[in-house]
N, C-alpha and C positions, 0 to 999 in steps of 0.2 A: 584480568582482561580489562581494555578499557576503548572505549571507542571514543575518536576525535573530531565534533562537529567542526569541518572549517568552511569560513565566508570570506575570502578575500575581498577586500575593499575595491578592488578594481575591476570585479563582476556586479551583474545588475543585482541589487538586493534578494535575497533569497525569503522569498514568503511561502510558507508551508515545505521547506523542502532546504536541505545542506546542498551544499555546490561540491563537494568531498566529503566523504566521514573514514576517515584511519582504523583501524583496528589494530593491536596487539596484544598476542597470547589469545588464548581462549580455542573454542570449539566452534568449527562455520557449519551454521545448518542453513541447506538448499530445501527454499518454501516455494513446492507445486502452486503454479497457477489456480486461484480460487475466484470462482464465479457466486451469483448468487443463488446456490442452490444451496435449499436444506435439507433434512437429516433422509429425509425419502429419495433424494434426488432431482426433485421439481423444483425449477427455476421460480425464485418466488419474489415479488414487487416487479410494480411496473413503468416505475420509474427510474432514471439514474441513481439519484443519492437514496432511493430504496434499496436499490442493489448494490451500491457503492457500500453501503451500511450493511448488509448482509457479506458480502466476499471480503470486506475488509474483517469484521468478527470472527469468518472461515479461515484466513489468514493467523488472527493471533490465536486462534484456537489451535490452530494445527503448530504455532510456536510453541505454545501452552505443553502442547503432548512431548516438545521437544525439552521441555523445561526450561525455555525464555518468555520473555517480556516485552511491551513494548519499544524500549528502550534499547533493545539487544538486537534491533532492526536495522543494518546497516544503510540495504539498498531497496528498493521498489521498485517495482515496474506496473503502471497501470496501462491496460490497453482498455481503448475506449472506440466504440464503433459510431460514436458521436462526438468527436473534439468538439465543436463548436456548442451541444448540449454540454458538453463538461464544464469548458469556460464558463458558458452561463450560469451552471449551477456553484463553480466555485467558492463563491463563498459559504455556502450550505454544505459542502463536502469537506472544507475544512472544517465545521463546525462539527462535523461529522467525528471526520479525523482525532480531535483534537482530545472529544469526550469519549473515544474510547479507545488512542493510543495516547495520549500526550501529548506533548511540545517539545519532544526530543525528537524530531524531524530524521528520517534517514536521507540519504541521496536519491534523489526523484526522477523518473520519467514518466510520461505520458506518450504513447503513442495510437495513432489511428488505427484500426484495423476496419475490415470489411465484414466480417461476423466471425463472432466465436466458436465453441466446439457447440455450445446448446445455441441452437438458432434465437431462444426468448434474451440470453444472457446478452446485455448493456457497457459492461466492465466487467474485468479480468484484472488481479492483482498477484506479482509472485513478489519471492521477498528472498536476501539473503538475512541470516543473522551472525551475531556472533557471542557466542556463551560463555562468561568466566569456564 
């Protein structure tokens, strides 16, 4: 299995995030959307990149059970019920990112939402992967 970061030279630079990632061969596991709730079910920090940092750990943990890695992350999806809190804290969310999946970037979005399934919950992260 191998997955292919690409950056075309003729899109805007890609910081924190591939423009495409390829895949071949391997095993695709579909990663449920993860909030920052912990092992009880209560929505926990109270800010963005406290729960960016919680739902992102939920995220590779539940890859973890699938037997990948961070690296085996092809795509993301963040919904954020505060774009404009996201941008701002962006560089702290990469920081985030970076110290607990690495610098093997999947294909990124971010989108708006209006609230999530837990009215406390900030951010929402689902993921695909892909397994040797």
């Amino acid at each position: 299995m191998s997955l292919e970061r690409l950056n075309p030279a003729g899109l805007s630079p890609a910081t924190g995030f591939s423009h495409a990632v390829t895949a071949t061969g391997g095993r695709l596991v579909l990663l449920a959307g993860q909030t920052a709730l912990d092992g009880t079910g209560a929505v926990v920090g109270a800010t963005l990149p406290a729960q960016f940092e919680t739902a992102l750990g939920n995220l590779l943990t539940a890859l973890a059970a699938a037997g990948g890695g961070p690296a085996d992350l092809a795509r993301v999806t963040v919904y954020a019920t505060d774009v404009a809190d996201y941008r701002a804290h962006a560089a702290e969310l990469g920081r985030i990112w970076r110290r607990l999946a690495g610098r093997d970037y999947p294909a990124m979005a971010v989108i708006g939402v209006v609230r999530l399934w837990d009215e406390q919950a900030l951010v929402e992260l689902d993921g695909i992967a892909v397994l040797p």
